[in-house]
C-alpha positions as CSV (number, residue, x, y, z in Angstrom):
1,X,2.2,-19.5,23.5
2,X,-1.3,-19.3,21.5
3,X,-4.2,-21.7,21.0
4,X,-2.6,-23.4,18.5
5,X,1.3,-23.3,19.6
6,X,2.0,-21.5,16.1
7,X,3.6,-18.3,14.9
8,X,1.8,-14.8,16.2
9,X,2.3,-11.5,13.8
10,X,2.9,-8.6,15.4
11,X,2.2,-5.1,14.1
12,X,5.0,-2.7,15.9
13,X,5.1,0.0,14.0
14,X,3.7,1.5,17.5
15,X,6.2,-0.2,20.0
16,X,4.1,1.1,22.8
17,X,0.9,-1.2,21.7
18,X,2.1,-4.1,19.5
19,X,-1.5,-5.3,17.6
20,X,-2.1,-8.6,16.6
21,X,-2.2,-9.0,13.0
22,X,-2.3,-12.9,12.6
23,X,-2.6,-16.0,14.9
24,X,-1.3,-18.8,12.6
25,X,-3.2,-18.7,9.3
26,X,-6.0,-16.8,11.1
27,X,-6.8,-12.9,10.5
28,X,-7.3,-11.2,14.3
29,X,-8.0,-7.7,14.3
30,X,-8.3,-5.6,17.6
31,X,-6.8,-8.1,19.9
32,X,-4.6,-7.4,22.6
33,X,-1.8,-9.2,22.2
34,X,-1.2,-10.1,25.9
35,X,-4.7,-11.4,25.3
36,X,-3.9,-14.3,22.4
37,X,0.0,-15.1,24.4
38,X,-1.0,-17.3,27.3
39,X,3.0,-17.3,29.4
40,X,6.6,-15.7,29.1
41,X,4.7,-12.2,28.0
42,X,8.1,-10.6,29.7
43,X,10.5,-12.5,27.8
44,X,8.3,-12.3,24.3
45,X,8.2,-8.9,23.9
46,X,11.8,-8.6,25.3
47,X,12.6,-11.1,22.1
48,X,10.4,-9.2,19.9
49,X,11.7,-5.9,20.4
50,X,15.6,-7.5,20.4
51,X,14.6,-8.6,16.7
52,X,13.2,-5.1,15.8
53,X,16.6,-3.4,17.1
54,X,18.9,-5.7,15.3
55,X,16.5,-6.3,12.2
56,X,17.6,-9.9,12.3
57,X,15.6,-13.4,13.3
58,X,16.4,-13.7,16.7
59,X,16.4,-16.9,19.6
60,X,16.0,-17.1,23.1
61,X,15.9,-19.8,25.5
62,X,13.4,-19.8,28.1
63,X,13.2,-20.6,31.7
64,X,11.0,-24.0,30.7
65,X,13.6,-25.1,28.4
66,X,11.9,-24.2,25.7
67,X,12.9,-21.5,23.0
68,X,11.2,-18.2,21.5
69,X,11.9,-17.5,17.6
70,X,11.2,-14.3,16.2
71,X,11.3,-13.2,12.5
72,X,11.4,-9.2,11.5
73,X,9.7,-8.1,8.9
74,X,11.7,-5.0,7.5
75,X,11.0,-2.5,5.3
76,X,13.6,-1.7,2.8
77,X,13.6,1.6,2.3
78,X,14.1,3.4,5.6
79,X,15.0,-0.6,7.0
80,X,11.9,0.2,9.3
81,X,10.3,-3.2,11.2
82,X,6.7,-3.2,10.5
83,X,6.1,-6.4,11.8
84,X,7.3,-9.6,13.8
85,X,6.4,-13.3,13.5
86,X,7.4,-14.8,16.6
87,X,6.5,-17.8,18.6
88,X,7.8,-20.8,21.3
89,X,9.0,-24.3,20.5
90,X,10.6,-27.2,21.9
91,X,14.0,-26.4,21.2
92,X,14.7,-29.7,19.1
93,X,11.7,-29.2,17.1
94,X,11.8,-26.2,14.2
95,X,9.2,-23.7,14.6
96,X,6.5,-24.4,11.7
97,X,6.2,-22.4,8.6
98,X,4.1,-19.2,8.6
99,X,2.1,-17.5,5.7
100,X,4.6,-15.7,3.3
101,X,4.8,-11.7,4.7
102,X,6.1,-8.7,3.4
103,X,6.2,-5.2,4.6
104,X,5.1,-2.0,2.2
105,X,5.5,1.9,1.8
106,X,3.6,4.0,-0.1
107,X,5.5,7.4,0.0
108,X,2.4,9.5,-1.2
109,X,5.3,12.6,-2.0
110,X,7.0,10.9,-4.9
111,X,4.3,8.9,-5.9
112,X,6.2,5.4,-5.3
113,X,5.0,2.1,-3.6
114,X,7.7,-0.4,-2.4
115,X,7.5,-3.9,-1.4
116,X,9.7,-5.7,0.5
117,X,11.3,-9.0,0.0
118,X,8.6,-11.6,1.3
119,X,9.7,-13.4,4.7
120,X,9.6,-17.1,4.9
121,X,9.6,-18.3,1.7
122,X,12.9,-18.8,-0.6
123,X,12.1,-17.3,-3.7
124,X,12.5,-13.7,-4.4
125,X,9.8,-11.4,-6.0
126,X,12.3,-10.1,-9.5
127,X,11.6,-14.8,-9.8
128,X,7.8,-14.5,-10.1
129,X,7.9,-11.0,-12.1
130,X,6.5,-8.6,-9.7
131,X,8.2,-5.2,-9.6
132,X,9.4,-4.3,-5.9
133,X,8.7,-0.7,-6.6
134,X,6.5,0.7,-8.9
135,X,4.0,3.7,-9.2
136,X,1.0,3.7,-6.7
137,X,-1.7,3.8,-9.6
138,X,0.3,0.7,-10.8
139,X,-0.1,-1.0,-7.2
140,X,-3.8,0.4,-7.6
141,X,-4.3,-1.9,-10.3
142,X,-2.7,-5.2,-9.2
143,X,-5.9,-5.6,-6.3
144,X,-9.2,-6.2,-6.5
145,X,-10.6,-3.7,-3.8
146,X,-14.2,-4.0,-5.2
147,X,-16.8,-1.9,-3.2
148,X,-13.6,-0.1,-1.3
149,X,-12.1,1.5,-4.0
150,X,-13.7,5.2,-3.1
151,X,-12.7,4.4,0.6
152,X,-9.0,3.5,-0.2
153,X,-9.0,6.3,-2.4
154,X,-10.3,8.8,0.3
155,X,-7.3,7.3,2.6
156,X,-4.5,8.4,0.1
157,X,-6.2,11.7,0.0
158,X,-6.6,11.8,3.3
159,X,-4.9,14.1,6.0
160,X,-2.9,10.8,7.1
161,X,-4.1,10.9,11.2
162,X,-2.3,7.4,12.4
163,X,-5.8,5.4,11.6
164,X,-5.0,1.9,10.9
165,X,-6.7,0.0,8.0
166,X,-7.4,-3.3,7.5
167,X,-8.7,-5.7,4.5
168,X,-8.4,-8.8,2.6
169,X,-7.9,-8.3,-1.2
170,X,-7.2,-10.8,-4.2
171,X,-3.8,-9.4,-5.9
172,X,-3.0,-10.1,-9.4
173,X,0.2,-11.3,-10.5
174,X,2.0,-12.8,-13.1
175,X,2.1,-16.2,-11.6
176,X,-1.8,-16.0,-10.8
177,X,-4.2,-14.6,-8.6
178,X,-3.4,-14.6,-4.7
179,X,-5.6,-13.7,-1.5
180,X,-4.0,-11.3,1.0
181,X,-4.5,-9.7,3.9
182,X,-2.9,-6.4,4.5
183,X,-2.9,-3.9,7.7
184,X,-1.9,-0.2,6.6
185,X,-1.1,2.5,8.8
186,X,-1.6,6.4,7.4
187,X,1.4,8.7,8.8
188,X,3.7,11.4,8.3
189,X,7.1,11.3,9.5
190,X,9.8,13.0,9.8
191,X,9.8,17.0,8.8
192,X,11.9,18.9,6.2
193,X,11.3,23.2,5.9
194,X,8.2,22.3,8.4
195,X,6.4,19.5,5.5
196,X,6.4,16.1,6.8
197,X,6.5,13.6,5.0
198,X,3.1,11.2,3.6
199,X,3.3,7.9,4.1
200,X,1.2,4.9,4.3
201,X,3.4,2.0,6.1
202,X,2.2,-1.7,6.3
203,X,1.9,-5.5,6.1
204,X,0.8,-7.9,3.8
205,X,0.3,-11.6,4.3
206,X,-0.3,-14.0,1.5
207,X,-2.7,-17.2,1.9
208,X,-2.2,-18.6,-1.3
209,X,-4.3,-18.6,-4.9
210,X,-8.4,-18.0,-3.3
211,X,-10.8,-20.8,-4.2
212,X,-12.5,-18.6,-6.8
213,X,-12.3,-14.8,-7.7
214,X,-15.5,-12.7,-7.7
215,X,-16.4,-11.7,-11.4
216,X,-15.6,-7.5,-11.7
217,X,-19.2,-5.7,-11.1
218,X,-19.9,-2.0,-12.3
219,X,-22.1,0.1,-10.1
220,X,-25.2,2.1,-12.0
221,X,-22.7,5.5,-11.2
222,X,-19.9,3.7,-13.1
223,X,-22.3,2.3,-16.2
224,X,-24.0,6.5,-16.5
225,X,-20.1,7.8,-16.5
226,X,-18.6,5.4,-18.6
227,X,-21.7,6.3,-21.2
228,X,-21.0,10.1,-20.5
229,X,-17.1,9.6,-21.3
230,X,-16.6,10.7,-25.2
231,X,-13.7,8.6,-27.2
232,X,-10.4,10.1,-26.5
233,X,-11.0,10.7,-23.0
234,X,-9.5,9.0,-20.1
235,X,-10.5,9.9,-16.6
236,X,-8.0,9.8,-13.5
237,X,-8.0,10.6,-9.6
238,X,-4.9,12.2,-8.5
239,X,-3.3,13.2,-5.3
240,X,-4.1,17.4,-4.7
241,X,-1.7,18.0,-2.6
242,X,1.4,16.3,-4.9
243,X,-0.8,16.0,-8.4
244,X,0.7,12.1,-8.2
245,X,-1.4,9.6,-10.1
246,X,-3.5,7.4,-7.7
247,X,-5.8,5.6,-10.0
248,X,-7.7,5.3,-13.5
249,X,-11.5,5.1,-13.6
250,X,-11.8,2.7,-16.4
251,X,-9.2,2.3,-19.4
252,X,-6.2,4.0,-18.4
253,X,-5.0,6.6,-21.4
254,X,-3.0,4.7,-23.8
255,X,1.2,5.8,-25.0
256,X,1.6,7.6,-21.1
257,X,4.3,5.9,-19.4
258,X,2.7,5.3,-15.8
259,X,3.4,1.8,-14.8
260,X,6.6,0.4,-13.7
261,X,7.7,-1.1,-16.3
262,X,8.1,1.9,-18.7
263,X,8.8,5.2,-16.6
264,X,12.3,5.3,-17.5
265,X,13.1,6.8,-14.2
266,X,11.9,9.9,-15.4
267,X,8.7,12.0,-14.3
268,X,5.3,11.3,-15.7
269,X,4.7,15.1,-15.8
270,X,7.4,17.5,-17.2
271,X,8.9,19.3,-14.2
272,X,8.6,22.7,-16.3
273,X,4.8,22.1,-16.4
274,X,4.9,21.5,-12.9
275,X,4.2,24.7,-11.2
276,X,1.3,25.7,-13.7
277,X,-0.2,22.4,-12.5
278,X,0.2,23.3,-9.0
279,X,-1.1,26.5,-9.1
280,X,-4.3,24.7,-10.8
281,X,-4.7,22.7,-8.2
282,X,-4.6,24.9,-5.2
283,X,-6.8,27.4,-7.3
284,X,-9.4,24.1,-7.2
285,X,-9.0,23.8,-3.6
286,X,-9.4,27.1,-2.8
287,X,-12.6,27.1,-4.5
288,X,-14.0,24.0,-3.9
289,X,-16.3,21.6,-6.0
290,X,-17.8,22.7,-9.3
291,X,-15.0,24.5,-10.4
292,X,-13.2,23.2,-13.3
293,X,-9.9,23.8,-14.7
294,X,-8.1,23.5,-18.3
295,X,-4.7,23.6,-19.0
296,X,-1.8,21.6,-21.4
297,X,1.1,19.8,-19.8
298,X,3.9,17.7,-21.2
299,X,3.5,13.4,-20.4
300,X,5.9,10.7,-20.1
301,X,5.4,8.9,-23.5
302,X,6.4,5.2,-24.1
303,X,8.9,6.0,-25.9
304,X,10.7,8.1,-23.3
305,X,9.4,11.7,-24.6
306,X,7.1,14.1,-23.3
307,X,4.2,14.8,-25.0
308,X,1.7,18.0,-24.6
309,X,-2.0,16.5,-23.9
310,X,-4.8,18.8,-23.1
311,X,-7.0,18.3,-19.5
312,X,-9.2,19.3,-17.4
313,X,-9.5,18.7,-13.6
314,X,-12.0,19.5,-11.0
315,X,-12.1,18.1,-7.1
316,X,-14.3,15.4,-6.4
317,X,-15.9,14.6,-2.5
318,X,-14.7,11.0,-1.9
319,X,-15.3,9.6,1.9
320,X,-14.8,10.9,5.0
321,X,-14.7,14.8,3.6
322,X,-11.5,13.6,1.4
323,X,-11.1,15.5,-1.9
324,X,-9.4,14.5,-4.7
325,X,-8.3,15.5,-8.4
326,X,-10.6,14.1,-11.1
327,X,-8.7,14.4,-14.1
328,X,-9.9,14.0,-18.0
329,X,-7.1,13.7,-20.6
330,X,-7.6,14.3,-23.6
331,X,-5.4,11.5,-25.8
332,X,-6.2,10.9,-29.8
């Protein structure tokens, strides 16, 4: 089928225009895929989209007596295919292995990022210690997006227009350090009372533990604010629109129970304090930057309490014309 007879991946989020994602261990980005599969383009997508209907790894034989495989990769929470590995083989030879692959949703509304069990590998992600849901400032963490951060950022904040996203990141786990390559799509589906829905739908694909991990490096900006920041103070970018944590800049603030590990199923912010926070959020958007609010909500605690902690917010310009909330807490 390919250059190298091995596995293609398939983005089909967009059944109409399947993107190539990966040809064998190689990243390809903007390829037709009609482009990179050389015969049986009829009967390939035909096997492809037969896996995305029945969510299952599917076989076909072919008129050259030889067979296509194909392996969905499905997301678990709306059991969505976001991508499919497929490829042709001899039929009394297995196809080869292909990079471990997962599929993810970040549903910007509730604040939650989900993985997906990896496909082609036999151990599950609860073995290794990573959480397969957990809060987006918490998935924030695990990579490394160096120099992208502000750009990422700006995506979350973003008005979500279909633009597809691509980069390779080193992900930090419990096991060690891994290099992977992810394709995210920026959507809204589905509409309830007239608001869609905010999601960001993707793949990942791991390539192992990288050769060597780039030592963190702080820009000058990053060195003046971090100088500027009294003791007590935490800063933290949040979502406008649903007031959802999306990241910390520098130490996160210490007793709040953010991360997965220690939400207790329970909001971070006390749903009473909810509409005051709100309403001090559209009063920032309505007047744009410089302004800056104060106010006292109620925090998740550790120890499964809430907790009054002072703040104040203002919007900061991030890329693209993407705003977001700059929060400073006030913790002793």
């Amino acid at each position: 089928m390919t250059d190298n007879n091995g596995w293609l991946l398939l983005d089909v989020l967009d059944r109409r225009h399947p993107g190539v994602v990966m040809v064998g261990n190689r990243v390809k980005q903007g390829v037709s895929w009609r482009s990179v599969v050389r015969r049986n383009h009829d009967e390939i997508l035909a096997t492809v989209l037969r896996s995305c209907r029945t969510k299952t790894a599917t076989t076909v034989q072919t008129a050259r007596s030889r067979q296509i495989s194909a392996v969905p990769v499905v997301e678990r929470v709306h059991t969505l295919v976001h991508g499919v590995w497929v490829c042709t083989h001899e039929p009394s030879t297995p196809p080869p292995a292909h990079p471990p692959t997962w599929a993810f949703l970040w549903d910007l509304d509730d604040g939650s990022a989900v993985r997906s069990e990896a496909v082609g590998v036999d151990w599950h992600w609860a073995d290794i210690g990573v959480p397969v849901r957990r809060p987006i400032a918490d998935a924030m963490r695990q990579v490394d997006l160096e120099q992208m951060t502000t750009k990422a950022l700006a995506l979350l904040a973003s008005k979500l227009d279909g633009s597809v996203h691509r980069q390779t990141v080193v992900e930090h786990r419990p096991d060690d350090d891994h290099k992977v390559h992810f394709v995210a799509r920026m959507m809204k589906s589905g509409t309830q009372h007239d608001c869609a829905a905010r999601f960001v739908r993707g793949l990942s694909v791991d390539f192992g533990r990288p050769q060597s991990v780039p030592e963190p490096s702080t820009n000058l900006g990053d060195r003046i604010a971090d100088a500027l920041t009294p003791q007590l103070q935490y800063r933290a970018i949040a979502d406008p629109v649903s007031l959802n944590l999306l990241y910390w800049h520098g130490p996160p603030a210490p007793r709040i129970a953010w991360m997965a590990g220690n939400t207790a199923q329970k909001p971070v912010l006390h749903p009473q304090d909810m509409p005051a926070a709100l309403a001090a959020a559209q009063s920032l958007i309505g007047a744009g930057p410089a302004k800056t609010v104060e106010l006292t909500a109620r925090f998740l605690t550790l120890d499964n309490k809430y907790e009054p902690i002072h703040m104040t917010a203002s919007l900061i310009d991030l890329d693209s014309g993407a705003r977001a909330l700059l929060v400073v807490l006030c913790v002793e």
